[in-house]
C-alpha positions as CSV (number, residue, x, y, z in Angstrom):
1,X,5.4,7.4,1.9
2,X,3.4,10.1,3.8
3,X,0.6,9.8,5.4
4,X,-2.6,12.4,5.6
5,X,-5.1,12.4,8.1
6,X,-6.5,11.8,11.0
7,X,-4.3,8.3,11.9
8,X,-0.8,10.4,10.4
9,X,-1.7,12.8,13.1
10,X,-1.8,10.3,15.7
11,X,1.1,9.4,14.8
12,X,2.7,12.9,14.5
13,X,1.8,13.8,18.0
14,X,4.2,11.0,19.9
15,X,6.8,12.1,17.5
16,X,6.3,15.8,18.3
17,X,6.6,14.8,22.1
18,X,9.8,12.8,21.8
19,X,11.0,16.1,20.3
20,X,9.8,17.7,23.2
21,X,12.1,16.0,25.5
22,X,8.8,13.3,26.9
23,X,10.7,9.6,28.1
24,X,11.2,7.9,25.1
25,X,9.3,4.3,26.8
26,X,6.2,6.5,26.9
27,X,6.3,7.3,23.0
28,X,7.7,4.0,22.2
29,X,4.4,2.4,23.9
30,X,2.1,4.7,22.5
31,X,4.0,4.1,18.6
32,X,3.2,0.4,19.0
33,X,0.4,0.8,20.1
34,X,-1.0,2.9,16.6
35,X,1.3,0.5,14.1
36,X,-0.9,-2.2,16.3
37,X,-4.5,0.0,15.3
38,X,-2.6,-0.1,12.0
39,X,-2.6,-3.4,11.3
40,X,-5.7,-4.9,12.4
41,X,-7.6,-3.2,9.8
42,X,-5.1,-4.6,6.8
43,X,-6.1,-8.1,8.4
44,X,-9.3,-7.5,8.6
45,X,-9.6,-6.2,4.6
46,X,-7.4,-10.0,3.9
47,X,-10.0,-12.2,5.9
48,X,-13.0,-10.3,4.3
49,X,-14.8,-13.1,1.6
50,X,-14.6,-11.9,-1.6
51,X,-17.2,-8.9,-3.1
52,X,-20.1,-11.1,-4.4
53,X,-21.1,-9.8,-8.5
54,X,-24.1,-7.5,-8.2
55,X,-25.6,-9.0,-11.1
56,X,-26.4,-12.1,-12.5
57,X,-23.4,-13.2,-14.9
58,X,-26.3,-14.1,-17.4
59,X,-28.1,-10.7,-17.0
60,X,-27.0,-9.5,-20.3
61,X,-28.6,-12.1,-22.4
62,X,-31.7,-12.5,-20.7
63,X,-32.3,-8.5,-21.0
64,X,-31.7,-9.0,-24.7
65,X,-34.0,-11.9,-24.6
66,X,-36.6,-10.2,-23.8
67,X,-35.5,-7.0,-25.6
68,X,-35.6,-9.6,-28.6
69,X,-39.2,-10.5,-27.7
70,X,-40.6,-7.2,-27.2
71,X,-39.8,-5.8,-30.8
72,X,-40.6,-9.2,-32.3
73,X,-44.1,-8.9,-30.7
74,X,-44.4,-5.0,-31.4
75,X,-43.7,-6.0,-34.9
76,X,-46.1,-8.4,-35.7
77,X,-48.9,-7.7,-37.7
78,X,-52.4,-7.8,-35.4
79,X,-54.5,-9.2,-38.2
């Protein structure tokens, strides 16, 4: 899989300089050190608690309760 962006460029650079004939401990190091960067985030995502709903499960029927309500009341005859 290839990667785009900013952190696939971070990586691309160490690679480029072990190309470039730079001591392979030095781009070793510096490749750990990103798949380390890499990884925290993933962990992070895992520990997050779960997305709370953003509405009320019983939103629905009380809308249509008082949906219900409203016509019921706009209906009635004003005698």
């Amino acid at each position: 899989m290839l990667s785009t962006g900013p952190a696939a460029a971070q990586f691309d650079r160490p690679v480029q300089a072990l190309l470039d004939s730079v001591p392979a401990s030095s781009v070793r190091q510096r490749m750990a050190e990103f798949k380390t960067r890499q990884v925290e985030p993933a962990q992070a995502l895992e520990a997050a608690p779960p997305s709370l709903p953003t509405r009320h499960p019983d939103m629905a029927k009380l809308y249509r309760r008082k949906v219900t309500g409203l016509v019921e009341a706009l209906n009635a005859d004003d005698d």
